[in-house]
N, C-alpha and C positions, 0 to 999 in steps of 0.2 A: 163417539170418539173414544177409541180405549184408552185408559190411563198411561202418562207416561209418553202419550204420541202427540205433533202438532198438529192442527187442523189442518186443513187444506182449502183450497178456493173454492171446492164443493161443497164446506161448510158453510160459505159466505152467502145469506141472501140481499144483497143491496135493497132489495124493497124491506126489507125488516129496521134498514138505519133511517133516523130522521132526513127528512129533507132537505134540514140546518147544515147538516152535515156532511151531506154528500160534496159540495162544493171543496170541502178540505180533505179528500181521499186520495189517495193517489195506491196505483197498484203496477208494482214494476215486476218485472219479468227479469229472473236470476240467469243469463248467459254465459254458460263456462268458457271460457277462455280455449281457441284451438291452441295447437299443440304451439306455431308460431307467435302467441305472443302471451304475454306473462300475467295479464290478469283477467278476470269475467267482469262483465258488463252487466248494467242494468235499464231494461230494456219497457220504457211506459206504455203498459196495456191498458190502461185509463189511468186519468188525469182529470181532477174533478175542475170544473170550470173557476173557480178562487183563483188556484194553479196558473190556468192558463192566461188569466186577467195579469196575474205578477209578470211571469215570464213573457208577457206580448204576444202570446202565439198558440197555437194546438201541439202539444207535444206529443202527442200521442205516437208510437210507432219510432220514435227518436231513443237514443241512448242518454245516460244522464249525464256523460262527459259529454255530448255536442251543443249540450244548451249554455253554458255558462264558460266563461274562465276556468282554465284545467287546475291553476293552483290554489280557485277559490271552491272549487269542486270535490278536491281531494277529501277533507275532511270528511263532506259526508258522503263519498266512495266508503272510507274509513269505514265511517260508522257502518253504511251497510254490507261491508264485507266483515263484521263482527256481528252482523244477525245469522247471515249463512255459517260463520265459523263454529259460532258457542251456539245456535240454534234455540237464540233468546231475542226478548226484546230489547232492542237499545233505544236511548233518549240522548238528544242533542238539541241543545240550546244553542245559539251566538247570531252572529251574523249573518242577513239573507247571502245566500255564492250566488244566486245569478243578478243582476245589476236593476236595482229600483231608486226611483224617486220617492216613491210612495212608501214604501216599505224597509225595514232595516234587520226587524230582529225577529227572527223565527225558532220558533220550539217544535220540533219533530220527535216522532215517536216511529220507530219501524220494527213491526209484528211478523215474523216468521209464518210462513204458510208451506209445507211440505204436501205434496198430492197425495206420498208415499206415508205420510205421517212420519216420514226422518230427516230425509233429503229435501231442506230448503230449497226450491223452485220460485217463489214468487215473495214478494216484501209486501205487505198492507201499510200504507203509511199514514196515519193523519200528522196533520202539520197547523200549525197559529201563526199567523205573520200579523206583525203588531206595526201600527206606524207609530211615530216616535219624530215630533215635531223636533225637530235639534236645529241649530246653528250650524253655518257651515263647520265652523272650529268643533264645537264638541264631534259632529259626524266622525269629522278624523281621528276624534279621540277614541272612539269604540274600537275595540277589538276588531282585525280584521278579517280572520278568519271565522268558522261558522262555528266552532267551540270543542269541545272536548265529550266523544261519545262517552256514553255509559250505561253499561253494560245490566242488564236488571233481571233478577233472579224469577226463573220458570216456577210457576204453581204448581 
């Protein structure tokens, strides 16, 4: 990889990540927006099974606005439209956006992957969902939303 450029999926070998780990990956597919409508999508080309345990489902093939609530979703649209923009890693902690009993507070991490070595194409994501025994009452008290991206400086 020349200095200066992002990897790409080509760089990726999944058999080289621990096993532990595979269950927390997720790899989403960067969809530019046609001309009719005003943002890009993000589009799950795997979804490690962790994922799919939280969300209820295979999302595989799905968009990341169809699985959850749009207003609980936004944030981390957010976040991942500031990996393709600044062409860095972003970190978001807060609130799980799709709807668990089990689950409440997730920490994400989304890695820039360019085919082109410029052009953000695909998001690597690992993710931590933590349960968190609470009371009905404190539930409410957490933060609603999934948190506040940030933005994290290229090597």
């Amino acid at each position: 990889l020349a200095p200066g450029r992002l990897p790409g999926r080509q760089h990726i070998d999944p058999t080289e990540l621990r096993r532990r780990h595979l269950s927390q990956l997720l790899l989403l597919e960067v969809v530019d927006a046609p001309a009719m409508q005003h943002r890009r999508r993000y589009r799950f080309r795997v979804a490690g099974t962790g994922f799919a345990a939280i969300a209820g489902r295979d999302v595989t093939g799905l968009y990341y606005d169809e699985i959850g609530a749009p207003e609980r979703a936004l944030t981390v649209i957010r976040a991942l439209d500031l990996v393709v923009e600044r062409k860095a890693p972003v970190f978001l902690s807060g609130r799980l956006s799709i709807p668990s009993q089990d689950y409440i507070w997730v920490k994400r991490l989304g890695l820039p992957l360019a085919q082109d070595g410029d052009t953000v194409d695909m998001i690597l994501c690992v993710w931590l969902a933590e349960r968190r025994d609470l009371p009905d009452r404190a539930r409410s008290d957490l933060p609603q939303d999934a948190g506040t991206p940030q933005v994290l400086e290229r090597a």
